[in-house]
C-alpha positions as a Markdown table, in Angstrom:
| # | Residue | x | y | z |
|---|---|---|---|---|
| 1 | Unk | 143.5 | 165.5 | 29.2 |
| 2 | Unk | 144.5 | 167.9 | 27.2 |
| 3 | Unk | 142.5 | 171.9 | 27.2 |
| 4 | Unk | 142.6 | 172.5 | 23.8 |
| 5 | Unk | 141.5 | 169.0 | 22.7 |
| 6 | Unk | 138.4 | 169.5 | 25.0 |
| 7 | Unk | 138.0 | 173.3 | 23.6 |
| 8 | Unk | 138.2 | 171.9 | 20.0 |
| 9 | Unk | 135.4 | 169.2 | 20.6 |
| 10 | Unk | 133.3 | 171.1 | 22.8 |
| 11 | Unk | 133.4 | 173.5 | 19.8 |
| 12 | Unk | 132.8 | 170.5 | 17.3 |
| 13 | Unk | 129.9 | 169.1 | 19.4 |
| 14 | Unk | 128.3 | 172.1 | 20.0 |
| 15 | Unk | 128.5 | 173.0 | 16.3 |
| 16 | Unk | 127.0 | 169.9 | 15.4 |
| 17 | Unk | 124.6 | 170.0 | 17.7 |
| 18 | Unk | 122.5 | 172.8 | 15.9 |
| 19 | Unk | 123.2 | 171.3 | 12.9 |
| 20 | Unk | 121.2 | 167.6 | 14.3 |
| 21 | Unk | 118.5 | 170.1 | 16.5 |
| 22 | Unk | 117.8 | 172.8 | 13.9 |
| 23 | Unk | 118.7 | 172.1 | 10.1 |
| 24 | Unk | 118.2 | 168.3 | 10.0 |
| 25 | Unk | 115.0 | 167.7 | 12.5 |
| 26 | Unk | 112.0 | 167.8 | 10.4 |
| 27 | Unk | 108.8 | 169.5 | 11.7 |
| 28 | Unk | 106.6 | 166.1 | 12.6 |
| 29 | Unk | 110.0 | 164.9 | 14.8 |
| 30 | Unk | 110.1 | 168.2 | 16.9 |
| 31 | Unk | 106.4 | 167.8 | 17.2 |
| 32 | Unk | 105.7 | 164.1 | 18.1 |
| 33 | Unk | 108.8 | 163.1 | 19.6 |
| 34 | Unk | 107.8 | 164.4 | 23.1 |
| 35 | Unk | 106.1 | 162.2 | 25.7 |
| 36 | Unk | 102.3 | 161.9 | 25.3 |
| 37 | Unk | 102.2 | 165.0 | 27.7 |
| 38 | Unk | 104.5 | 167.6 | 25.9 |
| 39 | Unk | 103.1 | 166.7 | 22.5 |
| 40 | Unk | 102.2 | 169.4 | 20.0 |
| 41 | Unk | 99.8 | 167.0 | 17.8 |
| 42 | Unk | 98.3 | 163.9 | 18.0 |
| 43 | Unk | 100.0 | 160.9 | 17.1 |
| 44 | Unk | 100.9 | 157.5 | 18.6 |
| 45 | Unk | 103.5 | 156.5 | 21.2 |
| 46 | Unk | 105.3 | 154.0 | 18.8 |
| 47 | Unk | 104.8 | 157.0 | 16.0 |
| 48 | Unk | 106.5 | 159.1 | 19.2 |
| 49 | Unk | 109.4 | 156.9 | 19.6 |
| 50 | Unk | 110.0 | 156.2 | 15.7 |
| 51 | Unk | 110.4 | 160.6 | 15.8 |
| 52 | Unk | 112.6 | 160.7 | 18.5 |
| 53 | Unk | 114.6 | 157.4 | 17.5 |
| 54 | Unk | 115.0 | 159.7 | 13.9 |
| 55 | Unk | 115.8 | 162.2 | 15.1 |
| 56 | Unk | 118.6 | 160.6 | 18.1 |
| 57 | Unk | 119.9 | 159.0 | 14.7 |
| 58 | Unk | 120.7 | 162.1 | 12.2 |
| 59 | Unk | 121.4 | 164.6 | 14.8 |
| 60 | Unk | 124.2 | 161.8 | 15.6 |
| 61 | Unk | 125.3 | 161.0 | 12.5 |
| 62 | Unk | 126.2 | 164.4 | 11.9 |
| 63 | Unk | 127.6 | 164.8 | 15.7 |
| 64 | Unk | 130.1 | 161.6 | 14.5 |
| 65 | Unk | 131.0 | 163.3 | 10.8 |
| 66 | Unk | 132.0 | 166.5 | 12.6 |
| 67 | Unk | 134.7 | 164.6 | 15.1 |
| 68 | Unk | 135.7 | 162.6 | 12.7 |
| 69 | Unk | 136.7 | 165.6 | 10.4 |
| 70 | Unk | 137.9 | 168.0 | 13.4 |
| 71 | Unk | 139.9 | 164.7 | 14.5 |
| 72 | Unk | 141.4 | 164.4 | 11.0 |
| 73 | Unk | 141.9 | 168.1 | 10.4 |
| 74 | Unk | 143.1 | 169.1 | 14.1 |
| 75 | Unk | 145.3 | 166.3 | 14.9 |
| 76 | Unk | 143.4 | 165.6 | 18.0 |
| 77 | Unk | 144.7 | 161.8 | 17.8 |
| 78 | Unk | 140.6 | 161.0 | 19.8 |
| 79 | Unk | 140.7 | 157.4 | 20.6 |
| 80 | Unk | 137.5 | 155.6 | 18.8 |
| 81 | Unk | 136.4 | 154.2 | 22.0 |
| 82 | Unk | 136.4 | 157.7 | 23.5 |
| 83 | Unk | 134.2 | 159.3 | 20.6 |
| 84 | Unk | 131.7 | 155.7 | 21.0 |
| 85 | Unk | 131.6 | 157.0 | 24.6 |
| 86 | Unk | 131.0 | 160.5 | 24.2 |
| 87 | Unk | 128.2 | 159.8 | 21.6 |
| 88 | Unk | 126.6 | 157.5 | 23.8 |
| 89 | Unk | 126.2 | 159.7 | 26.4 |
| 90 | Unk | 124.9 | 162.3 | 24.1 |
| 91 | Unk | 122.6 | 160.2 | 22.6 |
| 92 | Unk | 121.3 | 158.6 | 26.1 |
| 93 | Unk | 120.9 | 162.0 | 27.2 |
| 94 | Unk | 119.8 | 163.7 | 24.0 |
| 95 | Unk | 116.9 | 161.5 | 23.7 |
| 96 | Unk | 115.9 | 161.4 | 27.7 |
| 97 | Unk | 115.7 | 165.5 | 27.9 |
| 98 | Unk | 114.0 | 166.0 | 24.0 |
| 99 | Unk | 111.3 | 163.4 | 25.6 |
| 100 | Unk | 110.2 | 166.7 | 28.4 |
| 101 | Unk | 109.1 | 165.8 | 31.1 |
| 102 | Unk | 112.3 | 165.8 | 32.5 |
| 103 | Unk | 112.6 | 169.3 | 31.4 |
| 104 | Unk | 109.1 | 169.8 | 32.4 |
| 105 | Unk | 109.9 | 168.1 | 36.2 |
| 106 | Unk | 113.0 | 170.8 | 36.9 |
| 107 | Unk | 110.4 | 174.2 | 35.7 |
| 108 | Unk | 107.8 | 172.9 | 37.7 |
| 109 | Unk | 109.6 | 172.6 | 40.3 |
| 110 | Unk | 112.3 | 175.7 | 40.4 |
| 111 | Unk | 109.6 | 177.9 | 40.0 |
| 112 | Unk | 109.7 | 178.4 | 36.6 |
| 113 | Unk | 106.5 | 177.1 | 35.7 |
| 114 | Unk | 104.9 | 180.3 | 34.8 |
| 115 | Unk | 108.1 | 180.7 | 32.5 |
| 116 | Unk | 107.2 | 177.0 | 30.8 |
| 117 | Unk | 103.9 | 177.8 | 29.9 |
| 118 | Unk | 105.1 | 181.4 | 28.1 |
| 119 | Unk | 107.3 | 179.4 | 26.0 |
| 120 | Unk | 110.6 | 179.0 | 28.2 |
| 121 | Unk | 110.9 | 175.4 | 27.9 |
| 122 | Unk | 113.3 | 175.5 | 24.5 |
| 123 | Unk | 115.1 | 177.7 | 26.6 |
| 124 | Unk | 115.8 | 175.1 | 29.6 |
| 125 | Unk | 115.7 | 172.0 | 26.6 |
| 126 | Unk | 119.1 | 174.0 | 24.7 |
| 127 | Unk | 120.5 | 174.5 | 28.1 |
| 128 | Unk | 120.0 | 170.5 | 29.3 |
| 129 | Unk | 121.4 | 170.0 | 25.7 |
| 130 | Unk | 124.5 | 172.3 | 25.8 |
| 131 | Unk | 125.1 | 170.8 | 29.6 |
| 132 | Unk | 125.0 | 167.3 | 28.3 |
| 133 | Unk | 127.5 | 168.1 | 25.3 |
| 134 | Unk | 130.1 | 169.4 | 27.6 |
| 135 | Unk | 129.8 | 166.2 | 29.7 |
| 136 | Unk | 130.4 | 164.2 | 26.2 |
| 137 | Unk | 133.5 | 166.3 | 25.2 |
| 138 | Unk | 134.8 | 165.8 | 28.7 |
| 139 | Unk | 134.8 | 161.7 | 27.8 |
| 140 | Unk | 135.6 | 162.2 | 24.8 |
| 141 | Unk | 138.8 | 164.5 | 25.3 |
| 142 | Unk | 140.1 | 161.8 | 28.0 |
| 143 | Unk | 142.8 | 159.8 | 26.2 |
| 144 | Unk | 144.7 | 159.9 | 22.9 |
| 145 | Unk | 145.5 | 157.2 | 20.9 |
């Protein structure tokens, strides 16, 4: 594997991922995609997974665009299979950590919980995210064409 591939798609990923979490999540996503526990308002689970399933979908869309251009523009010469792989994982994991409890399970029981109920959760959730992304550019920067 090549470093600077990885540093240009752990860049592109990382890029893209506030793009997907911040500009393009709409307010009912972020607020009825978590599990029934972690839930800001009151909607239904299959309203919960139609959010999140959303949500998954145009964060990696955009994810996709951006190593498809950095590809293009950098020369990185990614192999498609390697970019289906690195999504995947992003997406698997993407939607596993934005449904909590998952990030509610490790502050409960790190001793952070008095940090999750002031507000520290999108704090551990960015952290899971940006952890997950460099695991994707790993797979992703593994082979060249």
């Amino acid at each position: 594997m090549n470093a600077s591939r990885f540093a240009a798609i752990a860049a592109t990923v990382t890029a893209m991922h506030h793009v997907g979490d911040f500009m393009l999540q709409t307010d009912h996503q972020a607020a009825c995609k978590p599990g029934p526990d972690d839930r800001t308002v009151v909607c239904s689970e299959s309203e919960s997974w139609r959010a999140l399933a959303g949500h998954v979908a145009s964060y990696h869309a955009v994810q996709v665009a951006g190593l498809l251009i950095a590809n293009r523009a950098l020369g990185l010469k990614l192999r498609p299979g390697r970019i289906l792989a690195g999504v995947a994982i992003s997406a698997a994991t993407h939607a596993l950590i934005d449904r909590r409890w998952l990030v509610r399970l490790w502050m409960d029981n790190t001793g952070s919980a008095a940090f999750r109920e002031h507000g520290g959760s999108m704090h551990v959730d960015q952290t899971m995210h940006h952890a997950a992304l460099w695991a994707s550019a790993l797979v992703t920067a593994g082979g060249t064409k």
